[in-house]
RODO-2510 file (C-alpha; in nm, 4 decimals, decimal comma):
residues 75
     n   res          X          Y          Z
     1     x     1,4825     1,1293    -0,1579
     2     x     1,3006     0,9176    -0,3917
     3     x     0,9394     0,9942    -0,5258
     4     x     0,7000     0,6998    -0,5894
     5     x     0,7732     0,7951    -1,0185
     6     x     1,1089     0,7386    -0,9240
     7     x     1,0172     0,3961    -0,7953
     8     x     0,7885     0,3152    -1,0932
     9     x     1,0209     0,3826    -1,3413
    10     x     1,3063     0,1833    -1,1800
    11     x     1,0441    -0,0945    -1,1667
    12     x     0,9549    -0,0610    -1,5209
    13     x     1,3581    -0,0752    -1,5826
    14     x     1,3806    -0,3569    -1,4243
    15     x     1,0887    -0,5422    -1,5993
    16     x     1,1504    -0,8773    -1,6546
    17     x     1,0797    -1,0815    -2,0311
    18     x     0,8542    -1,3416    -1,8919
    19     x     0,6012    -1,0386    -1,8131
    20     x     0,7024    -1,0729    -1,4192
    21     x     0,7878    -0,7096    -1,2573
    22     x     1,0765    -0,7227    -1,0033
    23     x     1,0113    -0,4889    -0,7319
    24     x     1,2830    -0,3248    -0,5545
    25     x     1,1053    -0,2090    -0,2224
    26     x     1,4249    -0,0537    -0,1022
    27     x     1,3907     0,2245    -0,3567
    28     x     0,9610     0,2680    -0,2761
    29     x     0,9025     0,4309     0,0504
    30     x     0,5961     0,6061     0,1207
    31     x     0,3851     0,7110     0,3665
    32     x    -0,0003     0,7529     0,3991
    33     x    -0,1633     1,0644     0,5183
    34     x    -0,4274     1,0415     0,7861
    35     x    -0,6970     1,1295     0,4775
    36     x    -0,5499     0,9027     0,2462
    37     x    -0,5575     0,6160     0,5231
    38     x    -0,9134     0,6747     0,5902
    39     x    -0,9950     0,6849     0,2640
    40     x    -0,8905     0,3399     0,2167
    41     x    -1,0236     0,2055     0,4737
    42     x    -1,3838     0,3561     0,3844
    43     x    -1,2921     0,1938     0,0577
    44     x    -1,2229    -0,1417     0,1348
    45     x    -1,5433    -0,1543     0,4031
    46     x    -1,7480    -0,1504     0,0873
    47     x    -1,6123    -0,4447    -0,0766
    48     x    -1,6839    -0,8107    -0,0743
    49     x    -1,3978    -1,0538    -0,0101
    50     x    -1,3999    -1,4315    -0,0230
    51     x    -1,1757    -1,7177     0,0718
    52     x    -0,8107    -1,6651     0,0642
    53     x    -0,8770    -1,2786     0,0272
    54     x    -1,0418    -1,2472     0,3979
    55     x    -0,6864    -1,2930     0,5878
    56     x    -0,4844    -1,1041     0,3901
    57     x    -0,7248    -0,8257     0,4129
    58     x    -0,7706    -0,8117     0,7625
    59     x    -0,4108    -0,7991     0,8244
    60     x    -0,4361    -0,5229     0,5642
    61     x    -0,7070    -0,3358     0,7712
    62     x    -0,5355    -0,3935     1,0912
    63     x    -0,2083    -0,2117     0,9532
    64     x    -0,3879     0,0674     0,7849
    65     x    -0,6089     0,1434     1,1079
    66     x    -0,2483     0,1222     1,3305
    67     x    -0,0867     0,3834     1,0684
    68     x    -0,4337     0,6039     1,0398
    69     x    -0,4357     0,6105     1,4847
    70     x    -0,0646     0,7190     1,4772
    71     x    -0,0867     0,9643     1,2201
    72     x    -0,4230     1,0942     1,4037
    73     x    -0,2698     1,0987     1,7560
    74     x     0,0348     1,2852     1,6126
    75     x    -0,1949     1,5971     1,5051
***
């Protein structure tokens, strides 16, 4: 099983010259602890956000409370 350093490294390898980093999300899989879920969540309610930002992190928030009511329902 691969570790997140794992992941980062083969990122790093794969580092293109133009400054881009190809990702190979294949090779990253995680998952978030209950804690670590509401963590970020507590996080990201004490930011500000504006424009183009608002969307993309309510969809965010939406998928990080889903995974953080799973992972509490499963205890």
């Amino acid at each position: 099983m691969a570790n997140l350093r794992d992941g980062i490294e083969e990122t790093q390898e794969n580092n293109q010259g133009d400054g881009g980093i190809q990702v190979n999300n294949s090779s990253v899989n995680f998952m978030l602890t209950a804690e670590e879920c509401k963590f970020l969540l507590s996080k990201i309610a004490g930011m500000d956000f504006k424009g183009v930002e608002i969307e993309f992190v309510y969809n965010l928030i939406m998928k990080l409370q889903e995974t953080y009511k799973n992972l509490s329902n499963d205890k």
